[in-house]
C-alpha positions, -999 to +999 in steps of 0.1 A: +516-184+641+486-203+629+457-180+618+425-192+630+403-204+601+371-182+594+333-196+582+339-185+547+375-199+539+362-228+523+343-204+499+369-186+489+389-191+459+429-188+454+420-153+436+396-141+463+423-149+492+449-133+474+424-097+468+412-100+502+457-101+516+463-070+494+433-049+494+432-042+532+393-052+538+381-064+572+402-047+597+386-045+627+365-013+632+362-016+674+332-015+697+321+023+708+314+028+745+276+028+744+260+000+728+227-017+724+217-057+714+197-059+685+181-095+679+166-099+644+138-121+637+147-151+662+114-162+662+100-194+653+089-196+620+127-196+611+141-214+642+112-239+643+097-252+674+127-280+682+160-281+667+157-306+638+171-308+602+164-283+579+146-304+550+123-320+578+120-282+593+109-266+558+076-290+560+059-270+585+078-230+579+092-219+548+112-198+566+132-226+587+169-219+589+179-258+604+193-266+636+218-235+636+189-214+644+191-231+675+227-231+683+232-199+674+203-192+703+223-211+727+251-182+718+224-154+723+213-161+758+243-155+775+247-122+756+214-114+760+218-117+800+251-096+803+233-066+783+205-069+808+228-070+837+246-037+824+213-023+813+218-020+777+189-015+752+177-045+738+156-041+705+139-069+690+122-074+655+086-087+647+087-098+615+049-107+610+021-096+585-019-094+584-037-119+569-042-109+534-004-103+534-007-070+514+019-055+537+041-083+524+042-065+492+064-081+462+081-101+487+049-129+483+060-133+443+098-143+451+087-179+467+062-202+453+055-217+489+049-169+495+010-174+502+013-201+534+004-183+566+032-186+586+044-150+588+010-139+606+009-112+633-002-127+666+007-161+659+026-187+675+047-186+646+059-150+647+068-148+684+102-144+694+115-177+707+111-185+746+146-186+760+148-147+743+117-134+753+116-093+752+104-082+786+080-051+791+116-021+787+125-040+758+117-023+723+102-036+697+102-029+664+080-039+636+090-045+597+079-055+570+110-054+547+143-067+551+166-037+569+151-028+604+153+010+593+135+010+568+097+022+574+101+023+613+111+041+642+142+023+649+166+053+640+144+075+666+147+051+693+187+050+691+194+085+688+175+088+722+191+066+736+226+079+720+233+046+713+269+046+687+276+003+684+252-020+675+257-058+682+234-077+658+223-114+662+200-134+646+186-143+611+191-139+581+231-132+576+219-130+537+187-113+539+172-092+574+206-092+593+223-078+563+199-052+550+203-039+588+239-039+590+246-019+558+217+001+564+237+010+606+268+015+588+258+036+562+242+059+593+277+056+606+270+035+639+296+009+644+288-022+642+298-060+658+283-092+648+291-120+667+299-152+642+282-179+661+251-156+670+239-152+632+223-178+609+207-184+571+193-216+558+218-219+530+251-226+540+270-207+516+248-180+512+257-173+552+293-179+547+298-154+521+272-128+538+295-129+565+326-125+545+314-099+529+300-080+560+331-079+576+349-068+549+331-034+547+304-031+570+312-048+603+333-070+628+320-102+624+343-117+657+342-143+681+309-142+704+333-145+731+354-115+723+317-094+727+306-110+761+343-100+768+334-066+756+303-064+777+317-077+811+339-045+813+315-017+803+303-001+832+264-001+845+241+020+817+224+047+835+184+044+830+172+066+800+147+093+810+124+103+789 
């Protein structure tokens, strides 16, 4: 039987492949029965406003993460309509600062391009891309720094909702999407990543993120194997606060 090749087995060396067979990472850790959508920073200062190249992308955002930003949007929305239909929570980041960017913190002094003013609050260029717009029972959380828990209420919100598997799409599989998954894990939530759902502007960087995700911290698994998932959960009965 032919094993179906994975993002990051062109990254991998003879050595790594050989570890990876005899250590026993990245069995499959299995969906929980009450899960919520989490979409991480799909907004477009890193999808931009069309799909186009990455190099011609970077001229207007620093943030711009090519056209896979875009595919991998085209992977969300039907995802993003079966959790609505079985009235699952659906969280959403706003990765935005004010306009001195003093809530940016040291983050400003890793890029030279860390000053432009794409990243403000109430722009055009921080909202969450059209075809994934949050409605009004959605939840929204703001951050500042890379892992969704950190500095917010995002823990409070999914022990009231008892949620125990998180499915996380969106950007960056190196950076926000990372931070977030090690930081769900480590609070013992299970947690599914579907592979064509995440994205990064370097290739390799989001290969290896990936590999290394689910090796310890996560099923990184077909996006149709989740919508599978989904389909058979039953209706999610309202919360009430």
């Amino acid at each position: 039987m032919t094993t179906k090749k994975r993002i990051w087995d062109d990254f991998l060396t003879e050595r790594d492949q050989k570890v990876l067979a005899q250590a026993g990472y990245g069995k499959r850790g299995g969906f929980g029965t009450r899960p919520a959508l989490f979409i991480i920073d799909v907004q477009y200062n890193f999808c931009g406003d069309k799909p186009e190249d990455i190099l011609e992308g970077l001229q207007q955002y620093r943030t711009h993460c090519g056209e896979e930003a875009w595919k991998a949007v085209e992977h969300i929305v039907p995802l993003l309509e079966l959790a609505r239909e079985k009235n699952l929570p659906v969280f959403y980041t706003e990765s935005a600062r004010r306009p001195d960017l003093l809530d940016s913190g040291v983050q400003v002094g890793k890029n030279h391009r860390g000053g432009e003013k794409t990243v403000l609050a109430e722009t055009h260029a921080t909202q969450t891309v059209a075809p994934l717009a949050p409605r009004p029972q959605d939840i929204r959380i703001t951050k500042q720094k890379p892992s969704c828990f950190f500095g917010t209420t995002f823990m409070s919100h999914l022990n009231f909702l008892d949620v125990d598997t998180l499915i996380l799409v969106g950007c960056t599989s190196s950076g926000c999407l990372r931070a977030t998954t090690v930081d769900a894990y480590s609070f013992n939530f299970k947690v599914v990543i579907p592979e064509e759902c995440a994205f990064d502007r370097f290739q390799s960087s989001h290969a290896m993120s990936l590999f290394d995700l689910n090796c310890k911290y996560a099923d990184v698994i077909p996006t149709d194997e989740v919508a599978t998932y989904l389909r058979e959960l039953p209706v999610r009965q309202a919360a009430q606060g």
